[in-house]
N, C-alpha and C positions, 0 to 999 in steps of 0.2 A: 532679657534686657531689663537693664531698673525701672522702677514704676517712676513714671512721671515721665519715662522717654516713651515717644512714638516715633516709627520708620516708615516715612511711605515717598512712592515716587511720583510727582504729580507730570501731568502733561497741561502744560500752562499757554493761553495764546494771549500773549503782551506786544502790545503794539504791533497787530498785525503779523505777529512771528510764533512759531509751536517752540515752545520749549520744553523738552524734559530735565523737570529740577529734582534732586533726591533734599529729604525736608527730615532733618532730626528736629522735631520740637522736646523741648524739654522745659517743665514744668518751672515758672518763676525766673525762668535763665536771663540775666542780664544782660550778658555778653552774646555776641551772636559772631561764626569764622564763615567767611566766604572761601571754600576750596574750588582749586582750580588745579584739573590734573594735567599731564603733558600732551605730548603730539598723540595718544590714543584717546584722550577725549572723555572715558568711560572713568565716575570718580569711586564708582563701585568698584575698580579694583587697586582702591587705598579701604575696603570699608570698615578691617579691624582699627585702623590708624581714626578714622570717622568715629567709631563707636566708643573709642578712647574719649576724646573730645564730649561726646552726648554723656559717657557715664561719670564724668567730672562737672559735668553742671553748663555746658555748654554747647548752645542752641547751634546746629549746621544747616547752610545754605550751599549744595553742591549742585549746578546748573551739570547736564551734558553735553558735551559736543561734539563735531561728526570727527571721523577719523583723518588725519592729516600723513601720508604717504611719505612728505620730504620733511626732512629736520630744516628748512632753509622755508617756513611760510611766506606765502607774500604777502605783500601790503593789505590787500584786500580778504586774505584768510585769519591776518590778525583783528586786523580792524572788526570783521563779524565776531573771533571773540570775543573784544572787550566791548562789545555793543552788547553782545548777546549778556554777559556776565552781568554787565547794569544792569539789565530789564530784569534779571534775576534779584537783583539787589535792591531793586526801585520795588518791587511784589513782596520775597518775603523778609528781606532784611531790614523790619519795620519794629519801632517800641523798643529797642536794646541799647541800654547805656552807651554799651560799645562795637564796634563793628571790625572784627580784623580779619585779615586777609594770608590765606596757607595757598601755595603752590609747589606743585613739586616740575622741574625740569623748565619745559616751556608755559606751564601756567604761572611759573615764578614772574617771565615776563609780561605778560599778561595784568599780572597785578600789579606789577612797576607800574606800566602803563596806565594801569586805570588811576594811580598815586598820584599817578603827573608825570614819573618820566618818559622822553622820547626815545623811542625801539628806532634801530634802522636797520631796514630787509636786505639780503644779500645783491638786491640791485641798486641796493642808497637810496629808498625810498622812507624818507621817516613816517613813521604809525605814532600817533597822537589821542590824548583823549580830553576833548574843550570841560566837558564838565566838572563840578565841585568835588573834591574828593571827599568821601564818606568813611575812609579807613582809618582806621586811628592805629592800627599795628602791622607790621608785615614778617610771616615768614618763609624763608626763600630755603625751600630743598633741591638740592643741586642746582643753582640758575645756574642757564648758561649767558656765557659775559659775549658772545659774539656781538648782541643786538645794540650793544652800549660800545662802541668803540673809544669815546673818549670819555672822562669824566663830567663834563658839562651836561650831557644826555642825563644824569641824575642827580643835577643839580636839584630841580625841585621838590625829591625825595626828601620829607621834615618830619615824618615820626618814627620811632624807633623799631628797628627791624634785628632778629634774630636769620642768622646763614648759617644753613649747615654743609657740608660738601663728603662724600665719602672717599676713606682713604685710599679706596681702591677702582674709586671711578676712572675710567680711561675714556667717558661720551663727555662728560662736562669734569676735567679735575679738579684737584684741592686748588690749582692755581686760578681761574676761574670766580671759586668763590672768595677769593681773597681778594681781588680785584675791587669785588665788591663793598667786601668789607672795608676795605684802605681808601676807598673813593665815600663811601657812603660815612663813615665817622667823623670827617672833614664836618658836616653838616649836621648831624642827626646821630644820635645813639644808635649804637650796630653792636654785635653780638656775634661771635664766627665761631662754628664746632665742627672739629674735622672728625669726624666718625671711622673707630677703629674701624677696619676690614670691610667696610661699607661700601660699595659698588651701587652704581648710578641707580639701578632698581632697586636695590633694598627700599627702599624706603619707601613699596609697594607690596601689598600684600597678596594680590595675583601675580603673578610675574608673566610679560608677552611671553610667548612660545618660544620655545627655543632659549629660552635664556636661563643661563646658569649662575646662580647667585653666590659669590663668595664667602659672604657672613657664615658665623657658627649656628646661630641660634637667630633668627632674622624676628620671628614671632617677638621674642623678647627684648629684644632692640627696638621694632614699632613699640611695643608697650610704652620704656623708659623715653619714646620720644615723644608720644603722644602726651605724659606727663610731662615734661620737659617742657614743650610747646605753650601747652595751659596754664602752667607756671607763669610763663613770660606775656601770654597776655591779658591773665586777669591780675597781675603784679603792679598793685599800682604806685610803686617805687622806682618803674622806669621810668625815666626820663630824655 
């Protein structure tokens, strides 16, 4: 790893809660990305995509969290994420120009959420988050659009967000992310890349068990994304 990056995994008690955070500090770094992986929770397995981000000069904050069984959470299993991702945020997301925010799947929502927009669970229970937002960029790998069913729900999404969707996802599709994008530019600068041969895990560098990834070359795909990504938020010509 380059000098001036450190890797380690803390187990942190914030507010009366245990958290395991994974902590890339990197030396001088301005910028600082809250990652938030999907319904497995574990952000170690994005950590080529993580270490992309530290060897480009940019500080990570990836909290853990427990494993989640149904693609359909409820009110109360979201709500402890984006609690738990604050206290992560409020500990080490401290001293950096700028604060943005990477999710892949359902951390994509997640960080909607912590943004300001309103999630609704598949029993129509909306999940909310009262506090100030602290993100100044968003980017959404593969969201899925189920939790937003109408535009109004991200209405108070205002800084600018990068969506990518893979061409060959069939869990969340390319239509899903456009959703987004089409809802979200009304307001806010949006960004849409539909990733050749891309399937819903590429854009993990473990893949769960059992799964068969379409991509040619997946390694070098996270690379060009991981730059990609770091481009867009320490670019400050977005608007």
């Amino acid at each position: 790893m380059d000098t001036g990056v450190s890797q380690e995994t803390v187990k942190a008690d914030i507010a009366g809660k245990s958290l395991d955070v994974t902590l890339f500090r990197v030396r001088d770094a301005t910028t600082c990305i809250l990652f938030v992986p999907g319904l497995g929770g574990n952000p170690l397995r994005h950590i080529g995509l993580i270490r992309t981000f530290a060897r480009h000069g940019v500080a990570v904050v990836a909290p853990h969290f427990e494993l989640l069984n149904s693609r359909f959470p409820t009110q109360a299993e979201l709500t402890e994420r984006v609690q738990r991702l604050n206290l992560a945020a409020e500990k080490f997301c401290t001293g950096y120009a700028s604060i943005s925010g990477v999710g892949h799947s359902l951390g994509a929502v997640i960080l909607l959420i912590r943004a300001g927009a309103t999630a609704w669970t598949s029993a129509r229970e909306p999940v909310r988050f009262e506090g100030h937002n602290i993100l100044n960029r968003l980017v959404l790998l593969t969201p899925p659009s189920d939790f937003f069913p109408a535009h109004l729900s991200l209405v108070p999404i205002k800084i600018p967000l990068q969506i990518w969707a893979g061409e060959k996802d069939v869990i969340t599709p390319p239509a899903q992310a456009l959703f987004f994008h089409q809802s979200l530019r009304l307001h806010t600068y949006s960004e849409l890349h539909i990733a050749e041969n891309a399937g819903h895990f590429t854009f993990m560098n473990e893949l769960p068990p059992q799964v068969i990834d379409p991509h040619p070359s997946r390694n070098d795909f996270l690379l060009k994304l991981g730059e990609t990504i770091t481009q867009f938020i320490k670019s400050p010509e977005v608007t």
